[in-house]
C-alpha positions as CSV (number, residue, x, y, z in Angstrom):
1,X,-72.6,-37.3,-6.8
2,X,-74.7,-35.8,-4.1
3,X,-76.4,-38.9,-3.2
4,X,-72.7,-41.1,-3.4
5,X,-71.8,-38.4,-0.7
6,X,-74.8,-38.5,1.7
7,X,-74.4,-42.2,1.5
8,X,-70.7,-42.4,2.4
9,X,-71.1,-40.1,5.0
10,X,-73.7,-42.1,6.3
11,X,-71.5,-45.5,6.0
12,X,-68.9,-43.6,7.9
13,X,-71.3,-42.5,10.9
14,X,-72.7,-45.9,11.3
15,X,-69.3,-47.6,11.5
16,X,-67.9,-45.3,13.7
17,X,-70.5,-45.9,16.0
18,X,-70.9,-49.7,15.4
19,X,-66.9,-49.8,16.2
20,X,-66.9,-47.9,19.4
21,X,-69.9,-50.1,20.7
22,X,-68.2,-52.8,19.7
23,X,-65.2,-52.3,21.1
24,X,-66.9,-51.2,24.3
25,X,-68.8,-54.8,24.1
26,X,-65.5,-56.8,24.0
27,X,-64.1,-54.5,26.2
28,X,-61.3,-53.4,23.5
29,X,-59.8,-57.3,23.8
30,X,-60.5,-57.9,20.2
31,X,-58.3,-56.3,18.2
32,X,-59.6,-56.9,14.7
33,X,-62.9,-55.9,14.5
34,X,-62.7,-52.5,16.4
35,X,-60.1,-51.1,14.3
36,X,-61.4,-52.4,11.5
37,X,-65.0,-51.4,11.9
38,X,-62.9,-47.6,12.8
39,X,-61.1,-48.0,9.6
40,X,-64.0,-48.3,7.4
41,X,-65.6,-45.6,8.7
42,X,-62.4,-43.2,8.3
43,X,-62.2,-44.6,4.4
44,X,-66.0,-43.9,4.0
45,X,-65.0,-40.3,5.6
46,X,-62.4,-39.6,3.4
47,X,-64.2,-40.9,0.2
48,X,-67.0,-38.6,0.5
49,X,-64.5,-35.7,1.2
50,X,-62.7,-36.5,-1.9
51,X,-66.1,-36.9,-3.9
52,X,-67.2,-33.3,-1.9
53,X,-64.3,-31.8,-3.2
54,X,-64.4,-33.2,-6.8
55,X,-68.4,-31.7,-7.1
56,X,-67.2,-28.6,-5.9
57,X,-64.2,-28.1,-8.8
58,X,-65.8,-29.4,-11.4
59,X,-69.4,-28.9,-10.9
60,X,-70.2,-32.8,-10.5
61,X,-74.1,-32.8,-12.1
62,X,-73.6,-36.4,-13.5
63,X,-76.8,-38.0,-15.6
64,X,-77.3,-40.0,-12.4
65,X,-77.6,-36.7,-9.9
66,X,-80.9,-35.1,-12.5
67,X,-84.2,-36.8,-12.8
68,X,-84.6,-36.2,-16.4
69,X,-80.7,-37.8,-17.3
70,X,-80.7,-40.4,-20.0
71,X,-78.1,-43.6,-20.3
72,X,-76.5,-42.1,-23.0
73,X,-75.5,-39.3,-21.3
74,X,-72.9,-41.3,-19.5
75,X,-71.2,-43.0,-22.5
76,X,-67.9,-41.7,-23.3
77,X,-63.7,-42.8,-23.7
78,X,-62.9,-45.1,-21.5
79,X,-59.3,-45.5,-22.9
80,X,-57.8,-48.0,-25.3
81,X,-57.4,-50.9,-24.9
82,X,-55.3,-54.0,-27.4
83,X,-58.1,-56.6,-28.0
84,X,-55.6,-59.1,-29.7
85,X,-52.9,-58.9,-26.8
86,X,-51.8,-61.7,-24.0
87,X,-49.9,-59.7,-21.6
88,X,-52.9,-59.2,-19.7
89,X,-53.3,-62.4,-19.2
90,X,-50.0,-63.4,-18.2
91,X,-49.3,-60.4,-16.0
92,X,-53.1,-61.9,-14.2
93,X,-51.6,-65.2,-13.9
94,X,-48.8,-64.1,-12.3
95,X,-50.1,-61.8,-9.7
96,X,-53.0,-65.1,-8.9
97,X,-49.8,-67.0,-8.5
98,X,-48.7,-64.2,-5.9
99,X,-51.8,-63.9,-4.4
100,X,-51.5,-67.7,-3.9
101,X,-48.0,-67.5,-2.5
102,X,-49.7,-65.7,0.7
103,X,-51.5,-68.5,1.6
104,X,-50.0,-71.8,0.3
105,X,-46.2,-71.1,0.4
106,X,-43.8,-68.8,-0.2
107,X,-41.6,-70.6,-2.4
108,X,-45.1,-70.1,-5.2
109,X,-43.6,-66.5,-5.2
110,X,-40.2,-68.0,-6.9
111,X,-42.2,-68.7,-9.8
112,X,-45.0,-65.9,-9.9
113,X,-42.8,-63.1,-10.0
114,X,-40.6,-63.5,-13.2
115,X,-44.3,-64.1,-14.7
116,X,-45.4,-60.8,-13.3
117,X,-42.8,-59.0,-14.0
118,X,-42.6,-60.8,-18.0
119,X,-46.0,-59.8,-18.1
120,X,-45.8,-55.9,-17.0
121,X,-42.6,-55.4,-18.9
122,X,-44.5,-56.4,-22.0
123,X,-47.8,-54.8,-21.6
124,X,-45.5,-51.7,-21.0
125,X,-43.6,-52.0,-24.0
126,X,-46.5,-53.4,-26.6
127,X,-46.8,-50.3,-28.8
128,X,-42.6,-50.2,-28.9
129,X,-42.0,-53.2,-31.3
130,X,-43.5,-55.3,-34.0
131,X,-46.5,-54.2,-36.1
132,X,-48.1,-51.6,-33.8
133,X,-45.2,-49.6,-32.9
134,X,-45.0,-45.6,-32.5
């Protein structure tokens, strides 16, 4: 965790910089990249204070921070998940369609959003009816 702050400090020094002499090189015209190149640098900021933060409550020696840590020592829950169930994949086709709305039309966002919305409601509710309920 030590080394993912270093490094997103690092990220958020170099775009800070790279954004103020590159605003100062389009003479603050452009209004894209300068607040962009700003932006990441603040997120990079704010990242390695959260991941600062995080190693200070809990400790935060992961197997990747000591020299001797095996593979294994990383393996653990990672929640459960329904193997046999399609909600993902119509709640994923739904937000593609909406994601598609943005650039081809809006009128594509007619028919992604009842999909979307089909598709949350029943990943919600899966364990509610039918053979696996609670």
């Amino acid at each position: 965790m030590k080394l993912s702050i270093k490094l997103f400090i690092i990220l958020g020094v170099f775009s800070a910089i790279v954004g103020v002499v590159y605003g100062f090189l389009t003479r603050f015209d452009e209004l894209v990249g300068f607040p962009a190149l700003l932006a990441v640098g603040a997120m990079s900021f704010m990242l390695a204070v959260y991941l600062w933060l995080v190693e200070r409550n809990t400790g935060g020696i992961l197997p990747e921070d000591k020299l001797d840590g095996e593979i294994v020592e990383s393996a653990g829950e990672y929640g459960h998940f329904s193997p046999w169930s399609w909600w993902p994949l119509l709640l994923g086709t739904g937000s593609a369609l909406a994601f598609t709305a943005l650039a081809m039309g809006w009128w594509i966002l007619g028919l992604a959003a009842p999909l979307a919305v089909l598709g949350l409601v029943g990943l919600i509710f899966e364990y509610s009816r039918g053979d696996h309920a609670h």
